[in-house]
C-alpha positions as a Python dict, from the first residue, in 0.01 Angstrom:
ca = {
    (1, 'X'): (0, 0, 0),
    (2, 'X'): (116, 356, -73),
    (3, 'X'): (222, 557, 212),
    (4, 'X'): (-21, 829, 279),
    (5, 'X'): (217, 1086, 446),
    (6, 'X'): (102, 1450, 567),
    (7, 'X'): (300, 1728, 711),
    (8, 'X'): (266, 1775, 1073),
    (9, 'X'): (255, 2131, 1238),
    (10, 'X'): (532, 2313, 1298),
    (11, 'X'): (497, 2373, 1652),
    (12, 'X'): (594, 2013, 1729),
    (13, 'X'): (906, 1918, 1785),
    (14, 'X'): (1170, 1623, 1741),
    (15, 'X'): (1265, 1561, 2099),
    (16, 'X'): (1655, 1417, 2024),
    (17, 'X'): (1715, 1689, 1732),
    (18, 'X'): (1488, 1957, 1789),
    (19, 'X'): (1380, 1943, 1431),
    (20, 'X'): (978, 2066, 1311),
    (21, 'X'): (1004, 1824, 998),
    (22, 'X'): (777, 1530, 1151),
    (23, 'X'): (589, 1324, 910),
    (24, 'X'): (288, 1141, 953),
    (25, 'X'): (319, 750, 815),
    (26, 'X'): (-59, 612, 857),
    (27, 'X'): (5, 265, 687),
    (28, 'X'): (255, 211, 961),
    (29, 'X'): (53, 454, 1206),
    (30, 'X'): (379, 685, 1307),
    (31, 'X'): (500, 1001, 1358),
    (32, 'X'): (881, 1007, 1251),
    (33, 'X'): (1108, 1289, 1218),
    (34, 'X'): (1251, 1371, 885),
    (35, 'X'): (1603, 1470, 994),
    (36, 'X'): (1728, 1198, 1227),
    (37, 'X'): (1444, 909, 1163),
    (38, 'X'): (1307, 888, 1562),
    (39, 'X'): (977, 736, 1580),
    (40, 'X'): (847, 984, 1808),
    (41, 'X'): (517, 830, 1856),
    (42, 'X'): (394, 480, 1731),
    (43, 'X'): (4, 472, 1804),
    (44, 'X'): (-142, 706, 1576),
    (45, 'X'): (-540, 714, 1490),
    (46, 'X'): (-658, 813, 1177),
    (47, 'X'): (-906, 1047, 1213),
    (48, 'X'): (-1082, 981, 868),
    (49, 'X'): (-1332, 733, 780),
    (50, 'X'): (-1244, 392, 738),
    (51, 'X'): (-1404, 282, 418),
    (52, 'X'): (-1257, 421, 60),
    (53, 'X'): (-1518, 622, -229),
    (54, 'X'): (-1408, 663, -601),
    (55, 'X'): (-1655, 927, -726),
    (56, 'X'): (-1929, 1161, -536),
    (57, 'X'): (-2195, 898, -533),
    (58, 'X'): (-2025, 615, -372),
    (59, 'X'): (-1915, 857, -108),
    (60, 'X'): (-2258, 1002, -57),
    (61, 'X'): (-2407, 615, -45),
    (62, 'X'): (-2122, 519, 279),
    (63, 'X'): (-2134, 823, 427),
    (64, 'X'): (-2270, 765, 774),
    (65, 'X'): (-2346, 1123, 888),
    (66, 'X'): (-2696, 1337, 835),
    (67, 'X'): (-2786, 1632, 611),
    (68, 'X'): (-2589, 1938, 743),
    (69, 'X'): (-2687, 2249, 905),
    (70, 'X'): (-2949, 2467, 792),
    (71, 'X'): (-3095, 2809, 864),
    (72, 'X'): (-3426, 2788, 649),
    (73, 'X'): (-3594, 2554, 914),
    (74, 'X'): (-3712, 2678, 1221),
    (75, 'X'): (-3510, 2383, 1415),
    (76, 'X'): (-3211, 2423, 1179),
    (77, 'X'): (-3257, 2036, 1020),
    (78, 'X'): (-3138, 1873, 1337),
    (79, 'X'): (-3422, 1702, 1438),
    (80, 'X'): (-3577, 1346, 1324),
    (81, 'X'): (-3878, 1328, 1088),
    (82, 'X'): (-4155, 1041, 1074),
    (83, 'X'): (-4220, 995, 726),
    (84, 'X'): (-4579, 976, 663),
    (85, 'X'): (-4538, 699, 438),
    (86, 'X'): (-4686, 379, 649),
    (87, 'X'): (-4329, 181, 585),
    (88, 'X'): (-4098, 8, 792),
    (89, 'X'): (-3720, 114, 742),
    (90, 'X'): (-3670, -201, 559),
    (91, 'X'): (-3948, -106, 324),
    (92, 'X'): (-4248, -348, 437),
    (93, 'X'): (-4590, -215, 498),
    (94, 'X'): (-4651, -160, 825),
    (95, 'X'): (-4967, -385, 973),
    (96, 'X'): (-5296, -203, 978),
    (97, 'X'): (-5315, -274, 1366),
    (98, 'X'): (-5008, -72, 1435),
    (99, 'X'): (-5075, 201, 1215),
    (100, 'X'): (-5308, 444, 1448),
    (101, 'X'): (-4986, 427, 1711),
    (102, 'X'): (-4766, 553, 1437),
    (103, 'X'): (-5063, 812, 1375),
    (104, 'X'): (-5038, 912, 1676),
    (105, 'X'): (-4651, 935, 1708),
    (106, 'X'): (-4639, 1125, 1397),
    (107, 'X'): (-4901, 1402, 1559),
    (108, 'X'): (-4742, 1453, 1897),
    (109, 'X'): (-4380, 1451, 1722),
    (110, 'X'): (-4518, 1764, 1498),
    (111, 'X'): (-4664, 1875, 1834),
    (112, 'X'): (-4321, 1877, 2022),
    (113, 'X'): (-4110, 2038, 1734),
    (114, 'X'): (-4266, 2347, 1764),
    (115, 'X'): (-4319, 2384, 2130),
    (116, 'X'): (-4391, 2833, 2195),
    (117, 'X'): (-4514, 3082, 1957),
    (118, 'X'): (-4174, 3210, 1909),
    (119, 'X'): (-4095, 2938, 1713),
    (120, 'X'): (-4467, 2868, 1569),
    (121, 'X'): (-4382, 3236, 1419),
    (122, 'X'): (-4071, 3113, 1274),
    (123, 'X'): (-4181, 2776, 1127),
    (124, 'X'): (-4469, 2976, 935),
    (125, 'X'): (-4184, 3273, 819),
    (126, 'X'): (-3945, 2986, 719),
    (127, 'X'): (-4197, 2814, 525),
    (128, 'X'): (-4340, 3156, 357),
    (129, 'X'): (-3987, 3232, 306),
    (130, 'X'): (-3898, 2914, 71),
    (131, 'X'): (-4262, 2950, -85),
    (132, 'X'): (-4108, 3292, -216),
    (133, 'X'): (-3750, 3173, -366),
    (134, 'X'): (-3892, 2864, -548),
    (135, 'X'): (-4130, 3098, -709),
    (136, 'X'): (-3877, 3385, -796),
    (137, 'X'): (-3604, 3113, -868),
    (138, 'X'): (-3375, 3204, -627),
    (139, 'X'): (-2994, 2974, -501),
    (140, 'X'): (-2948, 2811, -187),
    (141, 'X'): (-2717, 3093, -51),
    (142, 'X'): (-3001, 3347, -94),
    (143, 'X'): (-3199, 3157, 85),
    (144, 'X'): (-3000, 3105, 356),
    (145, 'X'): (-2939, 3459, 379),
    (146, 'X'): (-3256, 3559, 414),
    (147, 'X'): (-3345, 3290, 699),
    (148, 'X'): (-3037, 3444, 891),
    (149, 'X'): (-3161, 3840, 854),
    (150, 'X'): (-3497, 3676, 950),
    (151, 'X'): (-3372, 3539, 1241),
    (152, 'X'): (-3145, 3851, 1382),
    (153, 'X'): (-3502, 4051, 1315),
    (154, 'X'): (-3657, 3899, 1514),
    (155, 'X'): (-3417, 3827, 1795),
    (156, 'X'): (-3458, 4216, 1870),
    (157, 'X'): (-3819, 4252, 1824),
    (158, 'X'): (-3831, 4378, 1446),
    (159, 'X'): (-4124, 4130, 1329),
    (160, 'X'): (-4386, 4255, 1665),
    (161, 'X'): (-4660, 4430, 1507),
    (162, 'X'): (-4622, 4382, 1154),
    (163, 'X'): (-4720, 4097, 936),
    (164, 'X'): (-4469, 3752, 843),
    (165, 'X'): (-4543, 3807, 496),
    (166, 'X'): (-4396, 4156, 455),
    (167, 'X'): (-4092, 4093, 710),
    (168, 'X'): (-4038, 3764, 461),
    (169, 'X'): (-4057, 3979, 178),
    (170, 'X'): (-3861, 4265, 321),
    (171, 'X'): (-3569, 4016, 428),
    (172, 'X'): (-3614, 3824, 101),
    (173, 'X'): (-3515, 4198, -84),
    (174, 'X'): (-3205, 4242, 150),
    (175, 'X'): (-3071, 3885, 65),
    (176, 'X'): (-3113, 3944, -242),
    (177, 'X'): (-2884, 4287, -260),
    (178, 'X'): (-2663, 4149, -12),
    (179, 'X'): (-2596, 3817, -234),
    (180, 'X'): (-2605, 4029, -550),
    (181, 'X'): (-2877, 3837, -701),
    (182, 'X'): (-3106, 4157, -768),
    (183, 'X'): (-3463, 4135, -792),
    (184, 'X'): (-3689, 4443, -842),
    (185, 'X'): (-3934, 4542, -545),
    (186, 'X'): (-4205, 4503, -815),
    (187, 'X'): (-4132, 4110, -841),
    (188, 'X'): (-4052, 4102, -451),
    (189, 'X'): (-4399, 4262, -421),
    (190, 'X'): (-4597, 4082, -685),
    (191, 'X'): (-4508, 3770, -504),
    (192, 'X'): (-4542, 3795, -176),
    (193, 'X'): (-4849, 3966, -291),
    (194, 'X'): (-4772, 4269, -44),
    (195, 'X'): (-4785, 4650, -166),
    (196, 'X'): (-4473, 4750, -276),
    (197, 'X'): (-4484, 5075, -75),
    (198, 'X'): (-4480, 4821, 233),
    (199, 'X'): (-4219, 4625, 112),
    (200, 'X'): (-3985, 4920, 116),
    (201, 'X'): (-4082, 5032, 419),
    (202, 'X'): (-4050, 4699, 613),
    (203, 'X'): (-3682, 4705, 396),
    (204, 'X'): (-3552, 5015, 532),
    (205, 'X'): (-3638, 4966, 881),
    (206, 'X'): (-3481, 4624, 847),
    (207, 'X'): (-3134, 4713, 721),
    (208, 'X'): (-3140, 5047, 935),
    (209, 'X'): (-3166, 4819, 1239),
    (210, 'X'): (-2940, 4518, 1145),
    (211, 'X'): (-2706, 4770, 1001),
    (212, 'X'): (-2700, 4569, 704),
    (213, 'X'): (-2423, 4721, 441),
    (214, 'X'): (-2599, 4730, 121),
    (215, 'X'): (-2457, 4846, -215),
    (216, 'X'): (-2754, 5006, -460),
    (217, 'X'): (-2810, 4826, -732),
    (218, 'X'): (-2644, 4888, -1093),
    (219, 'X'): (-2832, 4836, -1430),
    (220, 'X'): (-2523, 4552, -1511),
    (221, 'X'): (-2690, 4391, -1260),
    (222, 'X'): (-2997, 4275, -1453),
    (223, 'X'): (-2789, 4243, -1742),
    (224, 'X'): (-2722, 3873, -1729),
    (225, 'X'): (-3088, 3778, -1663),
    (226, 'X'): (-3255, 3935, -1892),
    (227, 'X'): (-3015, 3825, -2181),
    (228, 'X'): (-3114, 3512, -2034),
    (229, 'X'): (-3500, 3582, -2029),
    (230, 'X'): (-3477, 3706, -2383),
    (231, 'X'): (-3264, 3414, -2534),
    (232, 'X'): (-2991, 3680, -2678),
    (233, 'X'): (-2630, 3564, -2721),
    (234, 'X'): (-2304, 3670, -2479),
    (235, 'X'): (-2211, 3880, -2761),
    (236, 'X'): (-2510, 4163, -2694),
    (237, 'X'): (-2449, 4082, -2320),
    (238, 'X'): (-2091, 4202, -2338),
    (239, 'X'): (-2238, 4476, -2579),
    (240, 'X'): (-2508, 4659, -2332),
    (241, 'X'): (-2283, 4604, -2025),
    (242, 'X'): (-2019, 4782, -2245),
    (243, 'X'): (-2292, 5080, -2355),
    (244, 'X'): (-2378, 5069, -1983),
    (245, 'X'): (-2003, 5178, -1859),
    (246, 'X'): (-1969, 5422, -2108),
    (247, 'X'): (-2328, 5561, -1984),
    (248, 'X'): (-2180, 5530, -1628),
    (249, 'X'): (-1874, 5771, -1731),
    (250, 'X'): (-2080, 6031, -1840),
    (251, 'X'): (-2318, 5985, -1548),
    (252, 'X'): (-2599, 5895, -1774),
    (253, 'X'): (-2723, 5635, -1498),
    (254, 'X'): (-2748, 5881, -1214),
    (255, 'X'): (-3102, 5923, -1103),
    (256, 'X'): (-3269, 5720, -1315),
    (257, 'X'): (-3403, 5351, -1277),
    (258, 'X'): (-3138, 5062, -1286),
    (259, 'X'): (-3405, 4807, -1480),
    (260, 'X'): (-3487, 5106, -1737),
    (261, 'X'): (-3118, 5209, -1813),
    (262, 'X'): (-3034, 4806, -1847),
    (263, 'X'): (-3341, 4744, -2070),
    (264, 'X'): (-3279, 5004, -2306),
    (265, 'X'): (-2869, 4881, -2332),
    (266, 'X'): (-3033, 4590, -2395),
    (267, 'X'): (-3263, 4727, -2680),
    (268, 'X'): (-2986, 4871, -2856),
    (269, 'X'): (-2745, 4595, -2753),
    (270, 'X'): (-2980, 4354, -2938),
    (271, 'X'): (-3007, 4593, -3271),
    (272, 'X'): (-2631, 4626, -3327),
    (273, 'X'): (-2562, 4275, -3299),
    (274, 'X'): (-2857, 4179, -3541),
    (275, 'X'): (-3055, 3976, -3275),
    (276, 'X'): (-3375, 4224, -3283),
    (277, 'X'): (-3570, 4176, -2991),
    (278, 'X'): (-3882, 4437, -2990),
    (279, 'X'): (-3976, 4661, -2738),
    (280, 'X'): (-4251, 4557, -2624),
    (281, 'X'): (-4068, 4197, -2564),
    (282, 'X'): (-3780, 4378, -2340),
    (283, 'X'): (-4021, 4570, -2148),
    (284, 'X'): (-4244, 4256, -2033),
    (285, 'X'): (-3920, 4091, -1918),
    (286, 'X'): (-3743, 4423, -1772),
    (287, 'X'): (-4064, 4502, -1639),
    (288, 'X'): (-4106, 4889, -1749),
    (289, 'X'): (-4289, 5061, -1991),
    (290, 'X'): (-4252, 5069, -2350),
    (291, 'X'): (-4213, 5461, -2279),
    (292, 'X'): (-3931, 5437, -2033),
    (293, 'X'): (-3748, 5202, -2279),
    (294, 'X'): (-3807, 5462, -2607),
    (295, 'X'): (-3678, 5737, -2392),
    (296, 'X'): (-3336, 5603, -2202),
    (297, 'X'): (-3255, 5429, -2533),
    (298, 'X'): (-3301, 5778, -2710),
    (299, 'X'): (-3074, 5939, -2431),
    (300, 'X'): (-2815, 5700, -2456),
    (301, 'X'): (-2820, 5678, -2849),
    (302, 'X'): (-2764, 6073, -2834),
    (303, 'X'): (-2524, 6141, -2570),
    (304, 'X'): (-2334, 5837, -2659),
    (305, 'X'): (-2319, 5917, -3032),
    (306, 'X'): (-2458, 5566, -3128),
    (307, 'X'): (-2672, 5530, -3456),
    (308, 'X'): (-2924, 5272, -3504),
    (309, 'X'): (-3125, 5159, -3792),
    (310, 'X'): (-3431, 5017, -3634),
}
């Protein structure tokens, strides 16, 4: 068998020579020092598991251990869940004479998980909270972002008086800024169904409170999405985020709405490179008006000395 030797820290040293070159030798299970060969200590334990995987799979099929740590559920995944299929954990039915005890143990487990209102308020948050990401599409980090500002919010009180739905949507906002995955208050609000004057407010109270240290949002921002939306090539992505710098030099962008400025680079992105997408089309996705479009895109044509031949 190969040797499977590992550098040991260098604040241990050889007690004959003094030397900090030890190596670890776990197919002999010693610690020996690299200048003059003493076997300083003979019983070593490898700390690692003690079968072998190949690929991803065969390590997730031995591995022995549970599903890690998780801030989206309001006991952080670390307790045990009945499974209301009526199944043994060898896979046999389970006998119809047994099955109202494992009704019962499945409806006074539920019972115990959630034992105060504190956490009743969380469980429903938590589960409003991942109702909201599947719908607007949103990664695992956001999400996990968003259960943490949840939680800090309402470890000082931020969530009395107001209603879980617009402190979800609220936190769901920050995460999103904070993990610079933007979304627009408008889809924030037409999702959690929530005005969007509400949203904001909830959002500024929030990230006065927590201190949260927010950037504003930049039209390149929506950039990447929208190209997606829109099913336009990397070549008019590169194009409007390059339009979109040269808009930022001249301070073009100042004042004005980040999803207008990046639809209407987009617009005229999409014209140069010959993949036409109308404005009506870039407006449903971007989420503005036809109007706001025609105008920025006139701005930016003129002060930016670009011609198009629409």
């Amino acid at each position: 068998m190969k040797k499977e030797k590992n550098k040991v820290e260098e604040t241990i040293k050889c007690p004959k020579c003094g030397g900090t070159h030890l190596t670890k030798d776990y197919s002999r299970a010693e610690l020996v020092c690299e200048n003059c060969g003493l076997v300083i200590d003979a019983d070593l334990i490898d700390q690692g598991p003690e079968w072998r995987a190949f690929d991803n799979d065969q390590r997730e099929k031995k591995s022995r251990v549970g599903s890690p740590m998780t801030y989206t559920r309001h006991d952080k995944g670390l307790s045990t869940t009945i499974s209301w299929q009526n199944r043994d954990a060898y896979g046999h039915s389970i006998p119809p004479r047994n099955r109202a005890q494992l009704y019962r143990l499945r409806k006074w487990h539920t019972r115990t998980r959630i034992s105060d209102g504190t956490e009743r308020n969380l469980a429903l948050a938590l589960s409003s909270l991942d109702r909201m990401s599947s719908s607007l599409g949103l990664p695992r980090n956001v999400r996990e972002t968003a259960a943490m500002i949840y939680r800090k919010a309402m470890r000082i009180k931020l969530t009395r008086g107001r209603t879980i739905d617009g402190i979800v949507a609220a936190v769901l906002y920050a995460a999103c800024r904070q993990c610079n995955v933007p979304r627009t208050l408008e889809e924030i609000s037409k999702i959690s169904e929530i005005k969007k004057k509400d949203v904001g407010r909830n959002y500024r109270n929030i990230s006065r409170r927590l201190e949260l240290k927010l950037l504003p949002t930049v039209p390149q921002d929506y950039i990447s999405r929208f190209c997606s939306q829109l099913e336009l090539s990397n070549d008019v992505q590169i194009k409007a985020i390059n339009i979109l710098k040269k808009a930022s030099k001249e301070e073009l962008t100042s004042g004005r709405g980040p999803t207008g400025m990046a639809a209407a680079a987009l617009y005229i992105a999409s014209v140069l490179c010959g993949e036409k997408r109308t404005q009506r089309e870039v407006a449903e996705v971007a989420g503005v008006t036809e109007v706001t479009i025609r105008n920025r895109y006139k701005e930016l044509a003129s002060k930016l000395d670009i011609e198009i031949i629409t």
